[in-house]
N, CA, C and O of each residue as an XYZ file, in Angstrom:
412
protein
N     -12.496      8.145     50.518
C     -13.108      8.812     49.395
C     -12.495      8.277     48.103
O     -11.282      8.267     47.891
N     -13.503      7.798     47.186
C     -13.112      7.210     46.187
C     -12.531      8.256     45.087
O     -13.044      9.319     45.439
N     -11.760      8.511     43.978
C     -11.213      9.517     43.283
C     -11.665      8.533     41.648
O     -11.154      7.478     41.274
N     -12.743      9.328     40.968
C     -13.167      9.467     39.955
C     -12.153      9.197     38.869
O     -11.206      9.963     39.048
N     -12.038      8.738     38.245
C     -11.631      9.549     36.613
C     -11.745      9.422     35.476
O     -12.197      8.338     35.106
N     -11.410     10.405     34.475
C     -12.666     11.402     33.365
C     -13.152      9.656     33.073
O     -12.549      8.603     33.279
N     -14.574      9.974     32.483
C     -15.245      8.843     31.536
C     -14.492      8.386     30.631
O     -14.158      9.251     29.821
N     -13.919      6.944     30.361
C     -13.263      6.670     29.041
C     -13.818      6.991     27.691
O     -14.816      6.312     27.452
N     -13.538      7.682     26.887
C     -13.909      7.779     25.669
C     -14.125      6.141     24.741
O     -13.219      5.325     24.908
N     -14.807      5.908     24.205
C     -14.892      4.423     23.392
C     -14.059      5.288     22.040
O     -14.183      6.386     21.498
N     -12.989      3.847     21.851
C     -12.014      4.574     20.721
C     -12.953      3.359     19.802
O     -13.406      2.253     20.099
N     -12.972      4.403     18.254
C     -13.658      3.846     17.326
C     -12.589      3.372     16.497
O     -11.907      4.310     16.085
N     -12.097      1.934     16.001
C     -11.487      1.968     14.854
C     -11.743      2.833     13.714
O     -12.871      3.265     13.477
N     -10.564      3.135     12.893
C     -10.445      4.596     12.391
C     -11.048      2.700     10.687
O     -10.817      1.495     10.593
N     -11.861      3.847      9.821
C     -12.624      3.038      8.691
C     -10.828      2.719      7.593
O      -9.942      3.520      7.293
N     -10.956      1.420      7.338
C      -9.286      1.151      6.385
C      -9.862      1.226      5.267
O     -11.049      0.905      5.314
N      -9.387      1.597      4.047
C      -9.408      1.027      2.764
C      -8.934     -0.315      2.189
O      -8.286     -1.157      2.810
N      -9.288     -0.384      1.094
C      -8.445     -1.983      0.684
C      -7.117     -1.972      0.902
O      -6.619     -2.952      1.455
N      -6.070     -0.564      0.403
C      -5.188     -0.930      0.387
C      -4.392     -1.107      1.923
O      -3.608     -1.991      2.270
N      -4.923      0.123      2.723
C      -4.925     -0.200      4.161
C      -4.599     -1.523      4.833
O      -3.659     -2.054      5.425
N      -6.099     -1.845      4.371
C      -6.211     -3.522      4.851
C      -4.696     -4.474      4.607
O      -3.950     -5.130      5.334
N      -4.764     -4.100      3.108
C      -3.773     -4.992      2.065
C      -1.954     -4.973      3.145
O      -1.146     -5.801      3.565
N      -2.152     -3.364      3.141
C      -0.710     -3.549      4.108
C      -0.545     -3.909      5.664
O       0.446     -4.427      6.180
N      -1.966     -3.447      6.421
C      -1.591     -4.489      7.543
C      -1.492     -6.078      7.074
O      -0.468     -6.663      7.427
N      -2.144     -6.573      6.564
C      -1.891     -8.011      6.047
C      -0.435     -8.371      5.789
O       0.030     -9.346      6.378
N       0.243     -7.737      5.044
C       1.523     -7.925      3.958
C       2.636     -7.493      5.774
O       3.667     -8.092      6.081
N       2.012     -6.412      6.573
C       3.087     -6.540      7.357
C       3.552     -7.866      8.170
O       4.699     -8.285      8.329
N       2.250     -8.437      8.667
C       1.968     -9.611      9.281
C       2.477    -10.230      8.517
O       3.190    -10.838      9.316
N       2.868    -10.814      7.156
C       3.450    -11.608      6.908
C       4.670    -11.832      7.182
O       5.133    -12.859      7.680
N       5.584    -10.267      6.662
C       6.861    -10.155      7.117
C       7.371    -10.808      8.223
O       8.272    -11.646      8.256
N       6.374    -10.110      9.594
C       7.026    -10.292     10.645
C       7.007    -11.733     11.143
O       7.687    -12.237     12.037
N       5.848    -12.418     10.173
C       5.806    -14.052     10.854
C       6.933    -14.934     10.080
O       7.212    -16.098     10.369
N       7.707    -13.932      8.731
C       8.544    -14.451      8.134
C       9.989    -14.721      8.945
O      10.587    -13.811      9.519
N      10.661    -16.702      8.890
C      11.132    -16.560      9.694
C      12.678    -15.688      9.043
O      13.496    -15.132      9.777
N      12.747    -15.746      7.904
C      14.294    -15.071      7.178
C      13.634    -14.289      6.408
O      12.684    -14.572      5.678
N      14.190    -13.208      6.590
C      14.130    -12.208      5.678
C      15.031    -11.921      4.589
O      16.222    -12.198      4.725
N      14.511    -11.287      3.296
C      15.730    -11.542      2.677
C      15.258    -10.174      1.942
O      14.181     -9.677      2.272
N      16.024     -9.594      0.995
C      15.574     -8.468     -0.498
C      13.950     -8.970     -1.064
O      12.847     -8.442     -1.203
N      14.441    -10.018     -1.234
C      13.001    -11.169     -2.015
C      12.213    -11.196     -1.579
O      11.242    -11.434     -2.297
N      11.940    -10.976     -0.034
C      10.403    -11.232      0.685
C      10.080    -10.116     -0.079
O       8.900    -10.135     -0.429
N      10.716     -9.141     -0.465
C      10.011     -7.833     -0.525
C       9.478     -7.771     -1.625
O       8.699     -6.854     -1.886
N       9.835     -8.902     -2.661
C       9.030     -9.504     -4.070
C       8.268     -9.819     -3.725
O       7.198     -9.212     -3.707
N       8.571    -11.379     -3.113
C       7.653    -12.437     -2.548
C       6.359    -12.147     -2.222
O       5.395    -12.799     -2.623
N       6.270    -10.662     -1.114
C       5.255     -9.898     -0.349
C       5.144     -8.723     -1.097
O       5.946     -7.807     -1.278
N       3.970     -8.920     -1.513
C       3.963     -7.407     -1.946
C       3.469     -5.947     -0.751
O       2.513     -5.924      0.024
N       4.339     -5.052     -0.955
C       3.765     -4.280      0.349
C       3.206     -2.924     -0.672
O       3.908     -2.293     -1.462
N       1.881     -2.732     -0.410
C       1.214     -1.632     -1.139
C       1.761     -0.295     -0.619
O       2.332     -0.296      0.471
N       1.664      0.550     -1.133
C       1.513      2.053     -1.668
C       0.632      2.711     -1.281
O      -0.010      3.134     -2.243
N      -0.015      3.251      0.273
C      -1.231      3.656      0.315
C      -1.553      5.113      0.449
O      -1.037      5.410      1.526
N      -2.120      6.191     -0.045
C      -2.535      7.317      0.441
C      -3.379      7.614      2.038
O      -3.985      6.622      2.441
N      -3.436      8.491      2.673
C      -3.929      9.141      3.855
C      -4.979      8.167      4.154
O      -4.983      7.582      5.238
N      -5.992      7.926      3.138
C      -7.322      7.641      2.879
C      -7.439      6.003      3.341
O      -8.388      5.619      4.023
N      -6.516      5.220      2.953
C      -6.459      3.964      3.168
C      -6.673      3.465      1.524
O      -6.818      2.269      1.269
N      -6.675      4.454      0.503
C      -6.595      3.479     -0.997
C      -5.541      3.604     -1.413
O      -4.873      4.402     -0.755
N      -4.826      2.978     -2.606
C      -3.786      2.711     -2.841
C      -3.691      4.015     -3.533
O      -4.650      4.775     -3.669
N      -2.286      4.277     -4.039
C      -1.668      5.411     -4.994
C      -1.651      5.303     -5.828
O      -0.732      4.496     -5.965
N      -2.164      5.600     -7.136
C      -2.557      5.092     -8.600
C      -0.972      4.611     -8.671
O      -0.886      3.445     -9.058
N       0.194      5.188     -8.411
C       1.438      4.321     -8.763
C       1.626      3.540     -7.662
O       1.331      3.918     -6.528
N       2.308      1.998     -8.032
C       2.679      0.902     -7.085
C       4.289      0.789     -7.462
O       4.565      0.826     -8.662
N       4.986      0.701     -6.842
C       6.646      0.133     -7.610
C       7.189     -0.887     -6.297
O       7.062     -0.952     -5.074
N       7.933     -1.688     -7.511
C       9.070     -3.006     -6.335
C       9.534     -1.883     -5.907
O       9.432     -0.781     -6.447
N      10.099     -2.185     -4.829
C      11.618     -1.601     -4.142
C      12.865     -1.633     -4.921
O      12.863     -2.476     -5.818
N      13.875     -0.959     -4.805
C      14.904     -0.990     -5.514
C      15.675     -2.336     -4.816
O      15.457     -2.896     -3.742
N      16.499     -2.566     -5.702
C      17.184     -3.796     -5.309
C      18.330     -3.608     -6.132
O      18.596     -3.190     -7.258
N      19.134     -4.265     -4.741
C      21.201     -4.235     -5.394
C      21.099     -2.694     -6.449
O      21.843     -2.514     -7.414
N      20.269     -1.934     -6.101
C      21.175     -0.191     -6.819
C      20.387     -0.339     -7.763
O      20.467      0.671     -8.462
N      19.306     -1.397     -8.374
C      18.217     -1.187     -9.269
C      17.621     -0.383     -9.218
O      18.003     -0.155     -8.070
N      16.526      0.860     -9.502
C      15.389      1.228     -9.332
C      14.305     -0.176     -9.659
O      14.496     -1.142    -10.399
N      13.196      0.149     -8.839
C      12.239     -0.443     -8.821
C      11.286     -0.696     -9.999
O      10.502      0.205     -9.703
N      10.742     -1.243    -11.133
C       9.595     -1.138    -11.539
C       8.451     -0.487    -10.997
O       8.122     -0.616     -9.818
N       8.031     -0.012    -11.565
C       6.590      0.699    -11.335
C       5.518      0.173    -12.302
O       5.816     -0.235    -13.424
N       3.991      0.199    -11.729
C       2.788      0.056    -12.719
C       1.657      0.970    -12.416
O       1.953      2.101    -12.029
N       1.017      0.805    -12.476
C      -0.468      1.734    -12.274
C      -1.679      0.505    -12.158
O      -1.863     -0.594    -12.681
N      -2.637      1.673    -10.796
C      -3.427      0.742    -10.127
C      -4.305      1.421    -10.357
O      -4.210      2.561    -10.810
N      -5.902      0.505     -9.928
C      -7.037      1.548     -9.540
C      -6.769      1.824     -8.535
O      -6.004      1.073     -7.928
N      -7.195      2.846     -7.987
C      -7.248      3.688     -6.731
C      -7.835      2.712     -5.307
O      -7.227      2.385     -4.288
N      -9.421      2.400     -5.792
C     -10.493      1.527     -4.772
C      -9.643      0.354     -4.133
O      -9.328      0.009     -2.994
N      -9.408     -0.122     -5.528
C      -9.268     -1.859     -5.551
C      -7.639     -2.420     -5.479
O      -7.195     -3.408     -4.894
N      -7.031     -1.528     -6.197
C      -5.339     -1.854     -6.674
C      -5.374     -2.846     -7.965
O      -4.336     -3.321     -8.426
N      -6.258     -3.030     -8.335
C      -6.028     -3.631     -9.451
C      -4.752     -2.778    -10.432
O      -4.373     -1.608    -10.375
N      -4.404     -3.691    -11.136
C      -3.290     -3.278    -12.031
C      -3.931     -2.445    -13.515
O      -4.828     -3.015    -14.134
N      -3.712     -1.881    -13.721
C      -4.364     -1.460    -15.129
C      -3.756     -1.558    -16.054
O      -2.679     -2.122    -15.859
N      -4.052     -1.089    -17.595
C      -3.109     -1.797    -18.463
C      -1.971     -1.149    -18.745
O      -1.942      0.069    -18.568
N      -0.688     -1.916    -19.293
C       0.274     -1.305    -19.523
C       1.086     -2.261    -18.837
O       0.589     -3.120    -18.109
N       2.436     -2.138    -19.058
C       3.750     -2.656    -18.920
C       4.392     -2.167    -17.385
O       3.745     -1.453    -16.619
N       5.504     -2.579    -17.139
C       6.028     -2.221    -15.858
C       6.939     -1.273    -16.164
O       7.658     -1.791    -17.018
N       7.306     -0.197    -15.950
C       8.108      0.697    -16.553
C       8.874      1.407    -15.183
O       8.490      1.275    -14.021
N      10.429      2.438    -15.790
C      10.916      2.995    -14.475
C      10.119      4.015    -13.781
O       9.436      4.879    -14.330
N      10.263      3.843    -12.617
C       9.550      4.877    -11.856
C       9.214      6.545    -12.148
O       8.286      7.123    -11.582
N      10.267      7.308    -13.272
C       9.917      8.901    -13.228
C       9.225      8.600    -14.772
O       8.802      9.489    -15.510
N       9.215      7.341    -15.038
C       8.586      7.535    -16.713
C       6.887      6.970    -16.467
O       6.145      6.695    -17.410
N       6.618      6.908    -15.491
C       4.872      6.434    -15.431
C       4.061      7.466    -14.940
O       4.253      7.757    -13.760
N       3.448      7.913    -15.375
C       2.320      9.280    -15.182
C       0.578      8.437    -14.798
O      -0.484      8.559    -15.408
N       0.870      7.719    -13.722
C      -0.417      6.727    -13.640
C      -1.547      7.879    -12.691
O      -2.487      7.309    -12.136
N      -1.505      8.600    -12.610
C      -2.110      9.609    -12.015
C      -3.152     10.105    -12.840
O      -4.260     10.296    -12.339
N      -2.896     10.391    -14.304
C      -3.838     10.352    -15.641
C      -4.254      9.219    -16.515
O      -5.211      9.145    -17.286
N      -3.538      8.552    -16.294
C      -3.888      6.953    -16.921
C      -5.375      6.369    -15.659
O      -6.299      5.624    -15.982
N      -5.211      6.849    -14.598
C      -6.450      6.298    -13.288
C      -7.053      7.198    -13.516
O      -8.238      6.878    -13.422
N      -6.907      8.620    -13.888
C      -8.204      9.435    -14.321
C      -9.300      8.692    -15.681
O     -10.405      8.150    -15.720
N      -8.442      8.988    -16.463
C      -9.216      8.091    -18.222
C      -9.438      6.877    -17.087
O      -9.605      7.532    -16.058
N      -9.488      6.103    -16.886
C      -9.313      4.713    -16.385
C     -11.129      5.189    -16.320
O     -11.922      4.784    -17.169
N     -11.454      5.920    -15.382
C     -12.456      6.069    -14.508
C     -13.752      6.702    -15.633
O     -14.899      6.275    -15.761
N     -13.367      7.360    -16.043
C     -14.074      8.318    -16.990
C     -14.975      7.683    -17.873
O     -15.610      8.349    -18.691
């Protein structure tokens, strides 16, 4: 007697956003990187993504040697950079700067 079991469900890839996309990409680089260093983490940029798969209106480097990171402001969709300078991370309010952005 042969023993059944349940029907496989077909798993649907779950839908990515750009920025989604952007960081599986950026991981793959890492890992095909053969030295790693602080700098890949320049070199590569690794996005910032919300639940959704779009980016976080704020993007920042990583801190480095006890630096804080720069921060900028993105579109949400795309990651484009929007305007403005690179500034420290608790002084960028890009959360209202991507609202007006849109408006």
């Amino acid at each position: 007697m042969k023993v059944i079991g349940a029907p496989r469900e077909e798993v649907r890839p779950m839908p990515q956003g750009a920025c989604q996309s952007e960081l599986h990409r950026a991981l793959e680089r890492l890992a095909a990187s053969q030295s790693r260093t602080h700098e890949d983490l320049y070199i590569i940029p690794i996005p910032n993504c919300d639940r959704n798969g779009n980016f976080h209106p704020k993007q920042c480097h990583p801190a480095l040697d006890g630096q804080r990171g720069k921060c900028w402001c993105v579109d949400r969709k795309t990651g484009v950079k929007l305007p403005g300078g690179l500034e420290p991370k608790e002084e960028l309010d890009c959360h209202q700067l991507a609202d007006s952005f849109h408006e």
